[in-house]
Backbone as a printed PyTorch tensor [residue, N CA C, xyz], in Angstrom:
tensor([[[ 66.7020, 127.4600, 166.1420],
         [ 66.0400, 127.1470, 167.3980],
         [ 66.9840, 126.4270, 168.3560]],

        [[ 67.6940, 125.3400, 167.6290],
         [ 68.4860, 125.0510, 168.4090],
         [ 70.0710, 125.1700, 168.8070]],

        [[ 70.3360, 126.6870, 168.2420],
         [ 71.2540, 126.9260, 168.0710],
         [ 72.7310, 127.2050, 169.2100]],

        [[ 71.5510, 128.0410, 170.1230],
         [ 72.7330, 128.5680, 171.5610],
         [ 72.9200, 127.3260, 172.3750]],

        [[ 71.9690, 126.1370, 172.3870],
         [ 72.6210, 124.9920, 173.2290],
         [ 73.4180, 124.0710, 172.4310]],

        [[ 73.4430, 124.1650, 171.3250],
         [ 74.1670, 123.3240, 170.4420],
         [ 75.9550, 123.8050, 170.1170]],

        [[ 75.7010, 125.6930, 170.2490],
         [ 76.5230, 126.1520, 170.3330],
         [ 77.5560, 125.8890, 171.6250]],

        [[ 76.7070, 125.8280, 172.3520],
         [ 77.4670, 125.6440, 174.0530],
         [ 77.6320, 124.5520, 174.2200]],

        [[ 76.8130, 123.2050, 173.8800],
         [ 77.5350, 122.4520, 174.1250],
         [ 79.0460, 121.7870, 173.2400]],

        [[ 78.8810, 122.1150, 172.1220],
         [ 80.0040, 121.8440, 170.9770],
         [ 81.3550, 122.4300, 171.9630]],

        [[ 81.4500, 123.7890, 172.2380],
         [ 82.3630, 124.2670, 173.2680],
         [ 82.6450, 123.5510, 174.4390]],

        [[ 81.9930, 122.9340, 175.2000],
         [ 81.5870, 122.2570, 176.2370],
         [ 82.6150, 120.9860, 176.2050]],

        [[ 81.8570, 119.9650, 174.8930],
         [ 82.6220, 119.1830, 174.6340],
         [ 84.3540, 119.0790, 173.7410]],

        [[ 84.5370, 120.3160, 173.5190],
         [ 86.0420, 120.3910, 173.2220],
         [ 86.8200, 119.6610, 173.7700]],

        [[ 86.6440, 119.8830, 174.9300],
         [ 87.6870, 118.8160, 175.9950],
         [ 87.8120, 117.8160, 175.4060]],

        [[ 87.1290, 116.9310, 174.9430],
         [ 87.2870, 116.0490, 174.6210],
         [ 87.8210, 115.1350, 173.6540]],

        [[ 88.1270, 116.3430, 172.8010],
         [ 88.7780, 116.1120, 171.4670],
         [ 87.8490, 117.2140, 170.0220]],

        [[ 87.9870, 116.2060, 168.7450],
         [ 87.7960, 117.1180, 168.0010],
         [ 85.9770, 116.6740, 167.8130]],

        [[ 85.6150, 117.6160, 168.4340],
         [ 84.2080, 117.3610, 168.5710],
         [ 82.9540, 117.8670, 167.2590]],

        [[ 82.1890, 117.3460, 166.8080],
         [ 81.0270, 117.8300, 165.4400],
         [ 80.2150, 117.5820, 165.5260]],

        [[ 79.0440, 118.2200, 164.8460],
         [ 77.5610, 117.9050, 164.8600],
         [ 77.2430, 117.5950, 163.2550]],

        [[ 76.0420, 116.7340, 163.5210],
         [ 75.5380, 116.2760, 162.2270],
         [ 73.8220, 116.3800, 162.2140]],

        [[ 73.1450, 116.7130, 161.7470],
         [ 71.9770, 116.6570, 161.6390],
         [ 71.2470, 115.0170, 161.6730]],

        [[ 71.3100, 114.8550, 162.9140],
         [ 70.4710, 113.9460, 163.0060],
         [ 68.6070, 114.0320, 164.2030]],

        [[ 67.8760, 112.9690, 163.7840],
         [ 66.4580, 112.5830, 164.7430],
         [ 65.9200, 113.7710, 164.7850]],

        [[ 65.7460, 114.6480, 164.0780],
         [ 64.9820, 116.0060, 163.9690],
         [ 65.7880, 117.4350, 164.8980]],

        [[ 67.1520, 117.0910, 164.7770],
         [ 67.9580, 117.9360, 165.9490],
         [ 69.4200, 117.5540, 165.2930]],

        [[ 70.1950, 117.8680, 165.7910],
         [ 71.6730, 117.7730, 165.8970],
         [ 72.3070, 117.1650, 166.8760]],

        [[ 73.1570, 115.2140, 166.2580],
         [ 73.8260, 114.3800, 167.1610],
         [ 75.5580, 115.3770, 166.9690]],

        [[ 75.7050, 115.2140, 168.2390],
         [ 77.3250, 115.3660, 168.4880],
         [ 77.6320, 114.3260, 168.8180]],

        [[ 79.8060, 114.2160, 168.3390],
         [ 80.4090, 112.9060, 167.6520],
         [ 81.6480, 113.7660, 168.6760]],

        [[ 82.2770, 112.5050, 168.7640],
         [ 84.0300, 112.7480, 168.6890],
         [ 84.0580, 111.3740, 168.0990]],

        [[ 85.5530, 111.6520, 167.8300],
         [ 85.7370, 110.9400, 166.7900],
         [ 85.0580, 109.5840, 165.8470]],

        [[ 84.2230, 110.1720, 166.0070],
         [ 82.6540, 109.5930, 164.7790],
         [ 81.8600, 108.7250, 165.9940]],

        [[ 81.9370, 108.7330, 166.7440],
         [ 80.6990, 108.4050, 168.0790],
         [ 80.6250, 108.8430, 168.8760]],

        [[ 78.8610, 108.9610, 168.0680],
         [ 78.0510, 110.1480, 169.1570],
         [ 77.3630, 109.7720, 170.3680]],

        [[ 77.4360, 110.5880, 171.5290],
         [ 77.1210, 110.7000, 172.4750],
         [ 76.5250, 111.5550, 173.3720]],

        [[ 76.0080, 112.6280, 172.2920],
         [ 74.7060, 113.3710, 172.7050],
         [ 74.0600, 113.7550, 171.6960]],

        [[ 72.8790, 114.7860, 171.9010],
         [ 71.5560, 115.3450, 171.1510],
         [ 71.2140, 116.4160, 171.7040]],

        [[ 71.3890, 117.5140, 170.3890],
         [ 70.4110, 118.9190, 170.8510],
         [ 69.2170, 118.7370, 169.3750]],

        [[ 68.0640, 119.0610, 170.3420],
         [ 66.7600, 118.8770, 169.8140],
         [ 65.7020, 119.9060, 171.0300]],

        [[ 65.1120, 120.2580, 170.3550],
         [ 64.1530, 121.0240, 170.9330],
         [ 64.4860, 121.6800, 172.4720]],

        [[ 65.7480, 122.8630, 171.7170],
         [ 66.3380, 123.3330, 172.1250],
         [ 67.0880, 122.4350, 173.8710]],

        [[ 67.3620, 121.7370, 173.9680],
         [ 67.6310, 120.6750, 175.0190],
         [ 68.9670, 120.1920, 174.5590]],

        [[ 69.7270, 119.7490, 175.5620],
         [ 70.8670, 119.0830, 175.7480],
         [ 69.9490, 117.2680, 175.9110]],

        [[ 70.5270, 116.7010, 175.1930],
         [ 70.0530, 114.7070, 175.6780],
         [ 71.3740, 114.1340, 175.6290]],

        [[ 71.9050, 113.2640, 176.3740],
         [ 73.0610, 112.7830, 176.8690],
         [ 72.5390, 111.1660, 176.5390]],

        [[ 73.5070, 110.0820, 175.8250],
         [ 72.9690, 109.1750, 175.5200],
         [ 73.0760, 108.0580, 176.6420]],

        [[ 72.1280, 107.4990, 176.9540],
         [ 72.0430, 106.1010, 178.0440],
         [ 72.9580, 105.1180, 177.7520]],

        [[ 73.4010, 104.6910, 178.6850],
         [ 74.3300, 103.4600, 178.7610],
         [ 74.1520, 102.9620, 180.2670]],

        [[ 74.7090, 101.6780, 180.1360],
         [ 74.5460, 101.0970, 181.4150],
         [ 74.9670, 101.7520, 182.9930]],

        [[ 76.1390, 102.8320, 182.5370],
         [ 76.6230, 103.4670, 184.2170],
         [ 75.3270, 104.4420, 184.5750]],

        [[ 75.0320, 105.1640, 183.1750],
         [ 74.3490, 106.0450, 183.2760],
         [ 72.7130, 105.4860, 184.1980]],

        [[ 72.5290, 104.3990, 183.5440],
         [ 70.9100, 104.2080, 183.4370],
         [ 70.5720, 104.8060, 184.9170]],

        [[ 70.6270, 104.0620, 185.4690],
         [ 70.3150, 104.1880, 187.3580],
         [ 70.0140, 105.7510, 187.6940]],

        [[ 71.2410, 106.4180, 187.1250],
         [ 71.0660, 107.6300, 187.4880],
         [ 69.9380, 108.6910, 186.5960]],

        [[ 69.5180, 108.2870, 185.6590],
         [ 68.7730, 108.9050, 184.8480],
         [ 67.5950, 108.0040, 185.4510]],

        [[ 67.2410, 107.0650, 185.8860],
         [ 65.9990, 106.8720, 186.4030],
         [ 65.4940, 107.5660, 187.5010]],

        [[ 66.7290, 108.0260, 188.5260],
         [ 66.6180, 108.3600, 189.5430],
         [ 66.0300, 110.0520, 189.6280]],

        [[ 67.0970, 110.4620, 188.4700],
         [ 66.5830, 112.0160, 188.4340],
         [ 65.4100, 112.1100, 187.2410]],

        [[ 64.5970, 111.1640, 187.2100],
         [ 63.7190, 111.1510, 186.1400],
         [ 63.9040, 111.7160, 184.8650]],

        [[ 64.9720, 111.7600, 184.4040],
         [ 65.0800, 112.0540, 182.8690],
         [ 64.3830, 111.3900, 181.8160]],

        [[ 63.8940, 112.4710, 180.8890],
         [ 62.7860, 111.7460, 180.1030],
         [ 63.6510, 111.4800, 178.4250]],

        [[ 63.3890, 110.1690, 178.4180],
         [ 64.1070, 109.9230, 176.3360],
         [ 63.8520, 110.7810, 176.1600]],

        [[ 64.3230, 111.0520, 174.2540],
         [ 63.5980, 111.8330, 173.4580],
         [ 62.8680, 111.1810, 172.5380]],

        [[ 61.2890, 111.6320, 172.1030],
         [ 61.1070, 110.2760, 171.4150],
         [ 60.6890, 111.7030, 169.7470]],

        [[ 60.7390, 110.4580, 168.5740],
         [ 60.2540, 111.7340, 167.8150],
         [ 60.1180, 110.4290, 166.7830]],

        [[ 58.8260, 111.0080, 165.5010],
         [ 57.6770, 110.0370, 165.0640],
         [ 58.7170, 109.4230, 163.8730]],

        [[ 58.3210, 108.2030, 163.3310],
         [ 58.9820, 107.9860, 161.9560],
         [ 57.5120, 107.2070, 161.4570]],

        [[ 57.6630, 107.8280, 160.4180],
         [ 56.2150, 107.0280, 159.8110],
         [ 55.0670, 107.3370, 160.4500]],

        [[ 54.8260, 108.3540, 161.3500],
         [ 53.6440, 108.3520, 162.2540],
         [ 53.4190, 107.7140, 163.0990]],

        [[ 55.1840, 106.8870, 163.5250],
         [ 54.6480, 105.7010, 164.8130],
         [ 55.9370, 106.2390, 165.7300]],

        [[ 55.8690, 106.6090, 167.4080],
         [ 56.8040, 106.9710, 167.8900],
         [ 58.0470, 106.4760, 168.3200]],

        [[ 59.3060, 106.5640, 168.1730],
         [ 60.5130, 106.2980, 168.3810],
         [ 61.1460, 106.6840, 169.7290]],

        [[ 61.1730, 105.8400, 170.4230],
         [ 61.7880, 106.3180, 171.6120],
         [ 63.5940, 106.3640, 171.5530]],

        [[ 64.2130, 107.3020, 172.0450],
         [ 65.9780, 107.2610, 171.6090],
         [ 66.1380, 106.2840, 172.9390]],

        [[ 67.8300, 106.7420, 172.9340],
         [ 68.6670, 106.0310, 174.0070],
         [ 69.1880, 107.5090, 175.1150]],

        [[ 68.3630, 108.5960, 174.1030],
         [ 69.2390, 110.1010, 174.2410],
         [ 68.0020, 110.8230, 175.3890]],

        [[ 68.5650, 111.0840, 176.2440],
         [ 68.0000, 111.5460, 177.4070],
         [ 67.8700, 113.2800, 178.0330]],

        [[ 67.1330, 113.5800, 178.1370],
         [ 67.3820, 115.4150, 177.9190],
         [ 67.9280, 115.4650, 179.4110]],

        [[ 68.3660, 116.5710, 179.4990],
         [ 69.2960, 116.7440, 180.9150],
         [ 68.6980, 118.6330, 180.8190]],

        [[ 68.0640, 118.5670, 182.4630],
         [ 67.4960, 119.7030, 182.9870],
         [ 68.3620, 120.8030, 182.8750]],

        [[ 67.9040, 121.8440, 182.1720],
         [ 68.6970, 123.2760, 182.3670],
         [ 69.3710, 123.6660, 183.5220]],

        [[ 68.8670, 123.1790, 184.5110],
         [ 69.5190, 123.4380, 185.7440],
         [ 71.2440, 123.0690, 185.8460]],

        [[ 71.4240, 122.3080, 185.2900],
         [ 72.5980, 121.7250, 185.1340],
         [ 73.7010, 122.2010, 184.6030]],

        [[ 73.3610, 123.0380, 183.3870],
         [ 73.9720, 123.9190, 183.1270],
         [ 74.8940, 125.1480, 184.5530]],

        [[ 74.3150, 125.3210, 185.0190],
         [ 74.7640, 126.3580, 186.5490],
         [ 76.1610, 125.2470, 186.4100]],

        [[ 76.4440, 124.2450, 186.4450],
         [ 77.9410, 123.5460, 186.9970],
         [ 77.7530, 122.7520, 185.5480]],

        [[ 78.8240, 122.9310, 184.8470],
         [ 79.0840, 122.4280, 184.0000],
         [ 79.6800, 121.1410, 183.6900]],

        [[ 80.5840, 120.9500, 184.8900],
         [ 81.3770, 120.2460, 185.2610],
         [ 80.8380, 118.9220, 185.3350]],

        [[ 79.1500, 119.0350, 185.7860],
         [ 77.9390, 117.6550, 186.0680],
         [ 78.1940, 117.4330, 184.4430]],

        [[ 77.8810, 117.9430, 183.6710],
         [ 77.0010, 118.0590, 182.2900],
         [ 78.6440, 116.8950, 181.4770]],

        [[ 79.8580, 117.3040, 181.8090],
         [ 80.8790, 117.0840, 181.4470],
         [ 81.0080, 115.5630, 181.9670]],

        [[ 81.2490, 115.7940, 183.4240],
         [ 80.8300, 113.9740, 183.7420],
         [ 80.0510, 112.8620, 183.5300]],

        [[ 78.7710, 113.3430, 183.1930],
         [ 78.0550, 112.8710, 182.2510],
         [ 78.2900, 112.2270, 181.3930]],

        [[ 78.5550, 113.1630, 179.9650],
         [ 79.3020, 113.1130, 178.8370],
         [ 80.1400, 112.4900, 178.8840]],

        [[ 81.2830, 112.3680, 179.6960],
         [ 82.1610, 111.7820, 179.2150],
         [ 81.8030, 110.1230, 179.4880]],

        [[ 81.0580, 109.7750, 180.4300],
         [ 80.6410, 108.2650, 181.0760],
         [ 79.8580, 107.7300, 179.4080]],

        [[ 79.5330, 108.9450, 178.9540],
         [ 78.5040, 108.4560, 177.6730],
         [ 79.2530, 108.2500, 176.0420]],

        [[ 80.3940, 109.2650, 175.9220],
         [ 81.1100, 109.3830, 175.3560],
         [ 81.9210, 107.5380, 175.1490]],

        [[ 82.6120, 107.6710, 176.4070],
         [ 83.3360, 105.9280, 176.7490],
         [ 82.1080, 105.1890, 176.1650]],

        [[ 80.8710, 105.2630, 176.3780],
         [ 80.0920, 103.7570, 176.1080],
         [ 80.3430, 103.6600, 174.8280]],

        [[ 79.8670, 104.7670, 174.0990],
         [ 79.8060, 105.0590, 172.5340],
         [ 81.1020, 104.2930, 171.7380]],

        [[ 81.8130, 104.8470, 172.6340],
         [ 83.3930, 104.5030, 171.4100],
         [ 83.1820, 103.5870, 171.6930]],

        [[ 82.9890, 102.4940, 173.1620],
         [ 83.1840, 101.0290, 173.1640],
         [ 82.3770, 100.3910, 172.4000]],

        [[ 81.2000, 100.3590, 172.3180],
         [ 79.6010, 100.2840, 171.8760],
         [ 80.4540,  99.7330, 169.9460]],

        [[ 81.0770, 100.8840, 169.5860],
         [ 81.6270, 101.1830, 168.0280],
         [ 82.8560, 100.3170, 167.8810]],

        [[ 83.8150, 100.0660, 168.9460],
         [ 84.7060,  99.7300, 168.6510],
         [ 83.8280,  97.8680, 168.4290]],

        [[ 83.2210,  97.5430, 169.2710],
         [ 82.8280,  96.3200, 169.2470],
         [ 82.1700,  96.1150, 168.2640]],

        [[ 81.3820,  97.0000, 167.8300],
         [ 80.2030,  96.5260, 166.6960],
         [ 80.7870,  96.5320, 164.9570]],

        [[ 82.7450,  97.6490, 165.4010],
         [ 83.7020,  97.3810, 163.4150],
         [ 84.1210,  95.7690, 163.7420]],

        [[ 84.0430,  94.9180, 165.2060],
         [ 84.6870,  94.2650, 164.5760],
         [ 83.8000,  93.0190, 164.4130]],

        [[ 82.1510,  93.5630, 164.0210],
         [ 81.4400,  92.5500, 163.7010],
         [ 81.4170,  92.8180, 161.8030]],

        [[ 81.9250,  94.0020, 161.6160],
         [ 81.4120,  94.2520, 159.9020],
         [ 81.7480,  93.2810, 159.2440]],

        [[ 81.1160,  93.4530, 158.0320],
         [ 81.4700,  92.3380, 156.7450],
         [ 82.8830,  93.1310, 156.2810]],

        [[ 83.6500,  91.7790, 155.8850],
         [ 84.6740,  91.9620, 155.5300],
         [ 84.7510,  91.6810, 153.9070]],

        [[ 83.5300,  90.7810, 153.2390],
         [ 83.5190,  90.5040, 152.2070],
         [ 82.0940,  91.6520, 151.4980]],

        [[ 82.5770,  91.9380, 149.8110],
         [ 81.2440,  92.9240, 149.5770],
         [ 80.5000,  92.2440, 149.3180]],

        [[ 79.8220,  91.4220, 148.9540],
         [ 78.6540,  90.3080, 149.0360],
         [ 77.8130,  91.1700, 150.6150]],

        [[ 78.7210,  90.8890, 151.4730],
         [ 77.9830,  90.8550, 152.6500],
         [ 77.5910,  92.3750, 153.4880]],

        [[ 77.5660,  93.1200, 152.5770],
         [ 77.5500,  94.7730, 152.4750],
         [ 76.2740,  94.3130, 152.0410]],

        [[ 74.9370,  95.3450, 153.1440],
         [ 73.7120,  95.8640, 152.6270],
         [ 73.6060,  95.8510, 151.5460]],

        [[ 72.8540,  95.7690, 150.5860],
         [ 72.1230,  95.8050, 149.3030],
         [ 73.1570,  95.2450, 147.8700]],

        [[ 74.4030,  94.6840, 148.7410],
         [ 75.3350,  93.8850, 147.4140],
         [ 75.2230,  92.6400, 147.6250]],

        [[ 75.6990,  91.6780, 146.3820],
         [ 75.4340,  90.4760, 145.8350],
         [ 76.2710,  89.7170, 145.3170]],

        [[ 76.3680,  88.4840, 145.3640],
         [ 77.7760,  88.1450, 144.5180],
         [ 77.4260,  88.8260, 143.0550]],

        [[ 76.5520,  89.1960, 142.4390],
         [ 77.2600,  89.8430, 141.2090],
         [ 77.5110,  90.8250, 141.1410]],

        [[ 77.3400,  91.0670, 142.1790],
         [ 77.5000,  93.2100, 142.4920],
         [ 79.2150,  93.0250, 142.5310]],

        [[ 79.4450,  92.0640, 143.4340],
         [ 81.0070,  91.7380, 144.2120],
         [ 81.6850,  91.5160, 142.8120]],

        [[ 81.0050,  90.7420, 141.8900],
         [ 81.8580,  90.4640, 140.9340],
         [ 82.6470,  91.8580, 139.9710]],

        [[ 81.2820,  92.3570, 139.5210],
         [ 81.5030,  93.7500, 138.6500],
         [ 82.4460,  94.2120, 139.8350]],

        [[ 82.4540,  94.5490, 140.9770],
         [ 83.1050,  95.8010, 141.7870],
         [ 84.7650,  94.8390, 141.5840]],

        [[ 84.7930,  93.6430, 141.4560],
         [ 86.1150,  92.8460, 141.4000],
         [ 86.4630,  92.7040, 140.0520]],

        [[ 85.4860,  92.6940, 139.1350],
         [ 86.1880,  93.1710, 137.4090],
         [ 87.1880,  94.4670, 137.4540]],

        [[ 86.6720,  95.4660, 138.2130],
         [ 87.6220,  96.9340, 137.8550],
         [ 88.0820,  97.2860, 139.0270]],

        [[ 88.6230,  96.1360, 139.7550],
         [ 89.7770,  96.0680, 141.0290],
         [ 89.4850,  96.3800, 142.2240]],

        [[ 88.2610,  96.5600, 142.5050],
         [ 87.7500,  96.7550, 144.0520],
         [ 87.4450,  95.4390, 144.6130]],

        [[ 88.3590,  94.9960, 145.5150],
         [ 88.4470,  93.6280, 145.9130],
         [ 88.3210,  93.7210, 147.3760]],

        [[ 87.6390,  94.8490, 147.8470],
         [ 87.4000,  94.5950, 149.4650],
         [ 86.4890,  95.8550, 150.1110]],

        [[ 86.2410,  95.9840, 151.4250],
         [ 85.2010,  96.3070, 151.8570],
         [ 85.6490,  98.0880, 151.5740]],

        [[ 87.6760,  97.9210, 152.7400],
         [ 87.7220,  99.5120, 152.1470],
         [ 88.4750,  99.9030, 150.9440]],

        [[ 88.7580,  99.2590, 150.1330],
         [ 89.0970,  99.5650, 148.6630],
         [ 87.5220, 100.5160, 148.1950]],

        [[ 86.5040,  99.7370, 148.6520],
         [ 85.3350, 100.5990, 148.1060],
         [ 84.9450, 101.8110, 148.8700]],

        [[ 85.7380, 101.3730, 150.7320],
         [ 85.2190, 102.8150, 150.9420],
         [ 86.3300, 104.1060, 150.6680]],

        [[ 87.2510, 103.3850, 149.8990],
         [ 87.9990, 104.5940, 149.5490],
         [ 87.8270, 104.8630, 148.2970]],

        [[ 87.2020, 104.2630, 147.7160],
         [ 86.8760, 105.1130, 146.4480],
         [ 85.8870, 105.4540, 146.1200]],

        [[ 84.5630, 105.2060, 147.1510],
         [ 83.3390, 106.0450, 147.0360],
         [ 81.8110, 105.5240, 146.3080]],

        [[ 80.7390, 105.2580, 146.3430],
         [ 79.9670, 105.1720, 145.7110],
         [ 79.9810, 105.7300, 143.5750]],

        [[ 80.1470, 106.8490, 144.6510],
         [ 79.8570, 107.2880, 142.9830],
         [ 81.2490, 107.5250, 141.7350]],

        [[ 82.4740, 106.8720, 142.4090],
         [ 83.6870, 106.1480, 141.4310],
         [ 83.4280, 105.2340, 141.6270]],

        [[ 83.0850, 104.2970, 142.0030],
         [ 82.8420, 102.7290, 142.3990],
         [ 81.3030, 102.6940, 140.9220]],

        [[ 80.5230, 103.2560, 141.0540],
         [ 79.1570, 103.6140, 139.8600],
         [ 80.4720, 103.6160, 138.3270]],

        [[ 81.0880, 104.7940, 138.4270],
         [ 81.6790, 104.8990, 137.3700],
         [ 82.4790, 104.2230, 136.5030]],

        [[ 83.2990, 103.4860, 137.4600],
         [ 84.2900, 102.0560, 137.1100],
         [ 83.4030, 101.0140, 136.7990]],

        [[ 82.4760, 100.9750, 137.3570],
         [ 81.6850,  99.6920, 136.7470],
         [ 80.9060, 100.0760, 135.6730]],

        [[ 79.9600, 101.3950, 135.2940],
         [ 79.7850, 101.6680, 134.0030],
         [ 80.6210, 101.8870, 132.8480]],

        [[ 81.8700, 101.7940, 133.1670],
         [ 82.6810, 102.0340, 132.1840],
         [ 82.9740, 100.4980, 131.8390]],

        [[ 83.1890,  99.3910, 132.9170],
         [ 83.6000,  98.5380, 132.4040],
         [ 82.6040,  97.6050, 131.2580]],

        [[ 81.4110,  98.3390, 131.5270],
         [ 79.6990,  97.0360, 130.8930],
         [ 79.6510,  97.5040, 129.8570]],

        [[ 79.0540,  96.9030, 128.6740],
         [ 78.7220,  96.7620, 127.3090],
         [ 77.4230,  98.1310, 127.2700]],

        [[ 76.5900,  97.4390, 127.9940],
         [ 75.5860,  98.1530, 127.9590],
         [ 75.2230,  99.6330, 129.1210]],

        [[ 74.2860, 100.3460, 129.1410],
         [ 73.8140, 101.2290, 130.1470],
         [ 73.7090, 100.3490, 131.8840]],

        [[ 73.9520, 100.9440, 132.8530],
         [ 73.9660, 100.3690, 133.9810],
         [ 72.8030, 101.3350, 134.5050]],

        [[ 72.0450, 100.5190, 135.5290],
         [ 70.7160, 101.0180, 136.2170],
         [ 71.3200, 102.1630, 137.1980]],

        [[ 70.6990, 103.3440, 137.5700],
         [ 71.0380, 103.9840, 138.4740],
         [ 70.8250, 103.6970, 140.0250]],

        [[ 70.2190, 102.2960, 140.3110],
         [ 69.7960, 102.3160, 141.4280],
         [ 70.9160, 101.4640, 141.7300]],

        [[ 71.8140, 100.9190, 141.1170],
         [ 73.3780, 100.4040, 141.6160],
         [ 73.9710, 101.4920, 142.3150]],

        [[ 74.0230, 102.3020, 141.7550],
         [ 74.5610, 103.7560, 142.4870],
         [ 73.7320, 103.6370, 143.7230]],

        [[ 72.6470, 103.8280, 144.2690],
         [ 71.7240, 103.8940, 145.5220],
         [ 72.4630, 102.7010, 145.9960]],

        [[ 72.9560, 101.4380, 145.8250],
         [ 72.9180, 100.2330, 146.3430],
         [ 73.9260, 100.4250, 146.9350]],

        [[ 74.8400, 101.1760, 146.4090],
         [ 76.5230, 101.2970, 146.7280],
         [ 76.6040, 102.2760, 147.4310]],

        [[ 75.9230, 103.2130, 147.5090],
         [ 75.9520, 104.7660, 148.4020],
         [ 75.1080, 104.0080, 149.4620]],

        [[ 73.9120, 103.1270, 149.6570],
         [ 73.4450, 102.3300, 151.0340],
         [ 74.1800, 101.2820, 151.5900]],

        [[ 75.6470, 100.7640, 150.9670],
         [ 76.5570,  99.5490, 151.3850],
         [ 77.0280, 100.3520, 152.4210]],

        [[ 78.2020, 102.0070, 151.7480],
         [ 78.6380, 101.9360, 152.8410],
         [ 78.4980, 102.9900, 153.6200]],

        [[ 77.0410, 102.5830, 153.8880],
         [ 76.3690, 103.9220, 154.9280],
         [ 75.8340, 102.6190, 155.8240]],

        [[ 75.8550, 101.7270, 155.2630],
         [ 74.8070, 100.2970, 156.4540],
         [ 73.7670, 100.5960, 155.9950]],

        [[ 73.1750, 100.9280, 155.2090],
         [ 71.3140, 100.8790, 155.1060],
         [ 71.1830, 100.6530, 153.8260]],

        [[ 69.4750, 100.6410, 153.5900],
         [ 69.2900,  99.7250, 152.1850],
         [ 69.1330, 101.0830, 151.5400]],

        [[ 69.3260, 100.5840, 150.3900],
         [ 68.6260, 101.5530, 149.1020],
         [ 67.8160, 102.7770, 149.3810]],

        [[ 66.6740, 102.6140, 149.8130],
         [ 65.9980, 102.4430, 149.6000],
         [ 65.1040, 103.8390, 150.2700]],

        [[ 66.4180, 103.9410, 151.0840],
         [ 66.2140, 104.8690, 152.4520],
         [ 67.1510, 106.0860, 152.3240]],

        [[ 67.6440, 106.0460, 150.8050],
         [ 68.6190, 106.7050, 150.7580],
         [ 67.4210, 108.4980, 150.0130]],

        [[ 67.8280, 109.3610, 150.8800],
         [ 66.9810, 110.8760, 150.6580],
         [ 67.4070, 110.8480, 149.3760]],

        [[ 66.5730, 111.6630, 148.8970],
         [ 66.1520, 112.2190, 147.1700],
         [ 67.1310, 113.6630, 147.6230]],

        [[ 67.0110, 114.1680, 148.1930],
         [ 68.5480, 115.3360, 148.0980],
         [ 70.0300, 114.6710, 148.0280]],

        [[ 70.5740, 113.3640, 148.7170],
         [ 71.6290, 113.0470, 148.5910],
         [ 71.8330, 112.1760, 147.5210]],

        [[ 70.1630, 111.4790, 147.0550],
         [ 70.3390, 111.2130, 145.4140],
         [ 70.7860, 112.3460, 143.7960]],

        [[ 70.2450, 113.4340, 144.6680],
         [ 70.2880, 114.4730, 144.0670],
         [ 71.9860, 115.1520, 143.7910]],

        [[ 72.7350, 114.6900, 145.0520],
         [ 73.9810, 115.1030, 144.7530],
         [ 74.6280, 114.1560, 144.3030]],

        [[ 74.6830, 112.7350, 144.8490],
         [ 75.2140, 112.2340, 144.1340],
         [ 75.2630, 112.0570, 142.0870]],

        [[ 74.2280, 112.2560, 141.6150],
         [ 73.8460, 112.0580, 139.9640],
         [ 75.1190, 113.7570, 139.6570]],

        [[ 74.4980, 114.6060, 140.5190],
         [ 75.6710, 115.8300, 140.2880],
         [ 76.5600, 115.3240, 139.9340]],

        [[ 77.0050, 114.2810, 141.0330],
         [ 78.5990, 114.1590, 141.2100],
         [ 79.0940, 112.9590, 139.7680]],

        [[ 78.1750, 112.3330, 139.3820],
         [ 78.5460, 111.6330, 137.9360],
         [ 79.1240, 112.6620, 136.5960]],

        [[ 78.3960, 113.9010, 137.4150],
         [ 78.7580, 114.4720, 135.8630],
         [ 80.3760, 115.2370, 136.0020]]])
């Protein structure tokens, strides 16, 4: 369904570098270099709000996108932009790129709030920190380079006994930023694959 605007815009945004989509908010977010700054969803182009932008998206009445979680509605930051626009591409591009800049800034500011210690990683603990520092993972990207599910393995190898599988969930939600908890039963599903 949402394929030919997702297609066009991916092309669209080339310019800009090495541009991708990911399945995100019931549609597909596009990224350059890992911050995103638009949304195709119901078949629509949405361009994300930022402060240069706002004014002008009030003005031409652009509507969010909002879509339900839990049965309660979510309003985005991601704004649909009229087909019309398409005719000059060039609008759609200026846009983008004003939205693009917020994003990376938006990201660059918010790595240099991360935890630097694993204690202070979503769903870890000083004893989580400890085990991950028994079998030499002594920092935030030591773990993100070796992954949830080698990070699971090194520490079951190092314990006496069986280790819970929801350490694995704890460590695959550290370094995604979210809890446990929230982590899909398909990417639980690959990860247990990936133990074997």
């Amino acid at each position: 369904m949402d394929k030919p605007v997702l297609k066009n815009s991916l092309k669209l945004f080339e310019k800009f570098g090495k541009v991708k989509s990911r399945s995100m908010f019931g549609g597909f977010g596009i990224f350059v270099d890992d911050a995103m700054f638009a949304l195709v969803v119901n078949n629509a182009l949405h361009i994300r709000s930022c402060k240069p932008l706002e004014e002008q998206f009030k003005n031409e009445i652009y509507q969010p996108y909002v879509y339900k979680k839990r049965g309660f509605p979510v309003v985005t930051k991601y704004f649909s932009l009229p087909d019309s626009l398409w005719d000059n591409s060039e609008d759609i591009l200026n846009i983008a790129q004003v939205a693009l800049k917020s994003a990376r800034e938006e990201k660059e500011s918010s790595s240099e709030d991360k935890p630097t210690r694993l204690k202070d990683l979503p769903n870890l603990r000083l004893g989580t920190e400890r085990m991950l520092k028994k079998v030499g993972i002594e920092s935030v990207s030591q773990l993100r380079n070796m992954g949830s599910v080698q990070a699971f393995k090194a520490i079951q190898a190092s314990q006496d006994g069986p280790v819970n599988i929801e350490l694995l969930w704890a460590l695959e939600g550290a370094l995604n930023g979210t809890h446990w908890s929230v982590i899909s039963q398909t990417r639980r599903n690959e990860l247990i694959e990936s133990l074997d």
